[in-house]
N, C-alpha and C positions, 0 to 999 in steps of 0.2 A: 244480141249481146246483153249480159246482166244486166242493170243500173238500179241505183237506190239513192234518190236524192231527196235528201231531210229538208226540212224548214219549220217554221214557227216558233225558234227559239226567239230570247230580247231579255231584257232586264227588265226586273218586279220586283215589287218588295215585300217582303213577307205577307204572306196570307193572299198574296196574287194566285191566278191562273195565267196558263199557257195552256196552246192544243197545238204538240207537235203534228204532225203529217211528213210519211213517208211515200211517193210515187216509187215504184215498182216499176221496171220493164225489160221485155225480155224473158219474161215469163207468168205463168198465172199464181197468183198469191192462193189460190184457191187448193194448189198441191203443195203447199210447202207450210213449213212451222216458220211463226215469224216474231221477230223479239225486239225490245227497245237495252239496249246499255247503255253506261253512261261511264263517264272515267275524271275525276276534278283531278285540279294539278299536282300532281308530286301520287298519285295512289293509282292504283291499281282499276283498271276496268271491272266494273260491277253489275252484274245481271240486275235488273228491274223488272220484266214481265215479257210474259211468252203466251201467243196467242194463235192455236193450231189451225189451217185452212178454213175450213166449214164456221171456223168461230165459236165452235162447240167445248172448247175445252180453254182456261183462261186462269193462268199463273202470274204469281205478283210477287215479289220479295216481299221479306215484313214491312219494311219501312217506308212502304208507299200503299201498303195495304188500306182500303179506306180514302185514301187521297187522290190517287190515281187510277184511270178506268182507260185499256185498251181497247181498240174498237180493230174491224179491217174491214173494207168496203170491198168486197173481190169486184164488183160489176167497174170498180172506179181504179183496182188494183192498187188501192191504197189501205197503208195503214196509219193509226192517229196513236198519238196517248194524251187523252183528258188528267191536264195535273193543276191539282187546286191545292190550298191553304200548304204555298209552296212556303219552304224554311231553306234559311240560307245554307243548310248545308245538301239540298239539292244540287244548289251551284255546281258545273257541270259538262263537258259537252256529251250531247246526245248519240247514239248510235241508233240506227235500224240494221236488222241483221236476218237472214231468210236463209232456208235450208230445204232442200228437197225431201218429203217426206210421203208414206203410201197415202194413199186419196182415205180422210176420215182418222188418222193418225193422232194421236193425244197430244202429243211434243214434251209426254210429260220428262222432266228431270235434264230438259235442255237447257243449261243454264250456264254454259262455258262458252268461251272464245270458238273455241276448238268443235262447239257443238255449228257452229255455221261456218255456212262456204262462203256467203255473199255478204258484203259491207260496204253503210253507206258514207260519205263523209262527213258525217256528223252536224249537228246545230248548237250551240249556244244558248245554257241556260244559264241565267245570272240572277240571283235571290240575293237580295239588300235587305239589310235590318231597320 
């Protein structure tokens, strides 16, 4: 059975870090394209970055470009997002989100709801001014 259970969100205040982490199971992160969204209240769920199997290939929206760095450990079957010099309109809950794809796959232009099967319940980021 699937599963993708987030953690590492908390409340910071501007110019904080947080390292999400996402555990994976039920399958190997190593086949699949894997992504972080996030959605604050009242808007719209938002692509953030997409990071294919092998780790070979690594997408960011602009607005974390520079701030934020995803990583995926396949041997741990986890994935992270390293977010620093975070601003309060991060504020947020988090998504990990994985999709089966051919073994060495780009994931490029994966960047919809609609682009993944699997989702996790989300974490909790809170940026204070």
């Amino acid at each position: 059975q699937v599963h993708l259970a987030e953690s590492g969100g908390g409340s910071v205040q501007t110019g904080g870090s947080l390292n999400l982490s996402c555990v994976a199971s039920g399958f190997p992160t190593e086949t699949h394209c894997m992504a972080w969204f996030r959605q604050a209240p009242g808007k719209e769920l938002e692509w953030v970055s997409t990071i294919n199997g092998p780790g070979a290939y690594i997408y960011y929206h602009d607005y974390v470009k520079g701030r934020f760095t995803i990583s995926l450990d396949n041997s741990k079957n986890t994935l992270y997002l390293q977010m620093n010099s975070l601003k309060p309109e991060d504020t947020a809950m988090y998504y990990c989100a994985a999709d089966p794809s051919r073994r060495g796959a780009s994931c490029y232009g994966r960047t919809r709801r609609r682009d993944y099967h699997d989702w996790g319940q989300g974490t909790q980021v809170t940026v204070s001014s």
